[in-house]
C-alpha positions as CSV (number, residue, x, y, z in Angstrom):
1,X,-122.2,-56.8,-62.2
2,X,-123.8,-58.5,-59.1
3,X,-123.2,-61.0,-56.6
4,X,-123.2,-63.8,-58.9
5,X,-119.7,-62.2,-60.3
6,X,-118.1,-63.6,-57.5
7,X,-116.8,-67.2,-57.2
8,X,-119.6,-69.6,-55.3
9,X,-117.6,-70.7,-52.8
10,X,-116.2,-67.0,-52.2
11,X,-120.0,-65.2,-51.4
12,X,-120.8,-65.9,-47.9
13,X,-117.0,-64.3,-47.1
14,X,-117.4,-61.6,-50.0
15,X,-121.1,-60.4,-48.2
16,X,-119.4,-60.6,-44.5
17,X,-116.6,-58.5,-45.7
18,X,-118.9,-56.0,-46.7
19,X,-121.5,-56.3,-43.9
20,X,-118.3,-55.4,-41.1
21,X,-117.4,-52.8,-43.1
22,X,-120.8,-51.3,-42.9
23,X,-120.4,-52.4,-39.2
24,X,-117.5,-50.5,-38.6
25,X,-118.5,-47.5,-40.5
26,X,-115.6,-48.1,-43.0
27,X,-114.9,-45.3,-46.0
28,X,-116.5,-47.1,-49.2
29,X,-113.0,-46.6,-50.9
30,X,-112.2,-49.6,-48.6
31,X,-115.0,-51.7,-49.7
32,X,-113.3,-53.6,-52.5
33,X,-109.7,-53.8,-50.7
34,X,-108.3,-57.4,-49.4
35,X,-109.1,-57.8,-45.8
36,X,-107.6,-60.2,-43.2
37,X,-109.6,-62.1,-40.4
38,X,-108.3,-63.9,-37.2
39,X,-110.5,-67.2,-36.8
40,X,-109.2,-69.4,-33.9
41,X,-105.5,-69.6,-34.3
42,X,-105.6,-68.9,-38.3
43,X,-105.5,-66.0,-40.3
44,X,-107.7,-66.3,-43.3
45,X,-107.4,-63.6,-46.7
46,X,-110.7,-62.2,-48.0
47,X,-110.9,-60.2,-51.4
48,X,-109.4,-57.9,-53.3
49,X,-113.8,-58.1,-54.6
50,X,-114.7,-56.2,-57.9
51,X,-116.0,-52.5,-57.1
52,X,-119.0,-53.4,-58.8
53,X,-120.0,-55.7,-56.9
54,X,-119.8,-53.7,-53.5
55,X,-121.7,-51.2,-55.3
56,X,-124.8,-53.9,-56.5
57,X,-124.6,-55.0,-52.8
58,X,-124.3,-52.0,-50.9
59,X,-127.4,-50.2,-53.0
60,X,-129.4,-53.6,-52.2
61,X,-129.0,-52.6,-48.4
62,X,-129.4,-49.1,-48.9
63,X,-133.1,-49.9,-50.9
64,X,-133.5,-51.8,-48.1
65,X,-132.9,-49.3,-45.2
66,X,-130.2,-50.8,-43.4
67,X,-127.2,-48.8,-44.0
68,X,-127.1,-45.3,-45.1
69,X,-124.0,-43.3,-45.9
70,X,-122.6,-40.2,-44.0
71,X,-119.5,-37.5,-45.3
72,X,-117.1,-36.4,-43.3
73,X,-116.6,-32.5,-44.2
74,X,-112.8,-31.4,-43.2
75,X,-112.9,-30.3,-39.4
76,X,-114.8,-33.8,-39.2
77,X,-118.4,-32.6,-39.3
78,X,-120.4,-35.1,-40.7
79,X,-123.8,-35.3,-42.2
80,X,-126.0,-37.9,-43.4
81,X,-126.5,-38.1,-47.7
82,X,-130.3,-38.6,-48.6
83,X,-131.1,-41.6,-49.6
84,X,-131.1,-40.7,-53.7
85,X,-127.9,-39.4,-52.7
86,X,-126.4,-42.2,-51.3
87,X,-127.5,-44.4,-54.3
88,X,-126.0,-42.1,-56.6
89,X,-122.6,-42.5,-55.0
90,X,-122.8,-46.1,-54.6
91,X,-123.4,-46.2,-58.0
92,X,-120.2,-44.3,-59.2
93,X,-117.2,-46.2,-58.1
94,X,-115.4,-44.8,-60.5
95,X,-115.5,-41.9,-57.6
96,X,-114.7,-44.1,-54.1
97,X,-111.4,-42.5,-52.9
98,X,-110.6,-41.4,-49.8
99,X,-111.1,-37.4,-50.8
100,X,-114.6,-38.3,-51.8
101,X,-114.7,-38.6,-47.1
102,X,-118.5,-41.1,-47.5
103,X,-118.5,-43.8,-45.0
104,X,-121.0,-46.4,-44.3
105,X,-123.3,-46.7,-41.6
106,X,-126.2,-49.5,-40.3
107,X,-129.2,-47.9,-39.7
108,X,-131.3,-48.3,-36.4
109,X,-132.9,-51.4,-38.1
110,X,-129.8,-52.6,-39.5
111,X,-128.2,-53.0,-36.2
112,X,-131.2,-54.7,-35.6
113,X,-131.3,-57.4,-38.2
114,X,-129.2,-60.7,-37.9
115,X,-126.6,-61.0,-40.9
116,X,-128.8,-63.9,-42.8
117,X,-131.7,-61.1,-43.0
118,X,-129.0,-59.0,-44.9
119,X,-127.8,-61.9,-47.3
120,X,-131.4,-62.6,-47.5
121,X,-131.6,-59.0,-49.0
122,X,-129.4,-60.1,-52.2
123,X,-131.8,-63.1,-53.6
């Protein structure tokens, strides 16, 4: 499954869901979850988004170096997963839960690069 799973009109929201979540360092379980957004005055409803697709996204940005993923041992030590690593679990939603403790990350260059540059990435 890839991005083209996902209803045209739903991408640009489904790849800015994913990109704050990378942001904010979210858990991957929370990747495919409905999110809500505050725009002006409104309130508008993003998701639930198929696990596959987070994974065929977030492994495009990992290949391209701007997020990473990090674990969070109990007594909240954390390291950073190598990249083959990262991939691997990306790849095996079947495994995104919250006792699994990855989170996302943006890399020094993915801080750096606007949010077109990233959807750029999925072309």
């Amino acid at each position: 499954m890839h991005i083209q799973s996902i209803e045209p009109d739903r991408v640009e929201g489904f790849v800015s869901h994913l990109h704050l979540m990378v942001l904010e360092e979210a858990g991957i379980w929370k990747t495919p979850c409905e999110s809500t957004e505050v725009v002006g005055n409104r309130t508008e409803t993003h998701g639930p988004w198929p696990p596959a697709a987070c994974s065929w996204v977030l492994q495009r940005w990992l290949g391209a170096e701007l997020l990473g993923l990090f674990q969070r041992e109990p007594g909240l030590e954390t390291h950073d997963l190598p990249a083959a690593e990262a991939k691997a679990a990306l790849a095996a939603v079947e495994t995104w839960t919250p006792s699994i403790g990855l989170f996302l990350f943006p890399t020094e260059a993915g801080e750096a690069t606007p949010f077109r540059s990233w959807f750029r990435v999925l072309s």
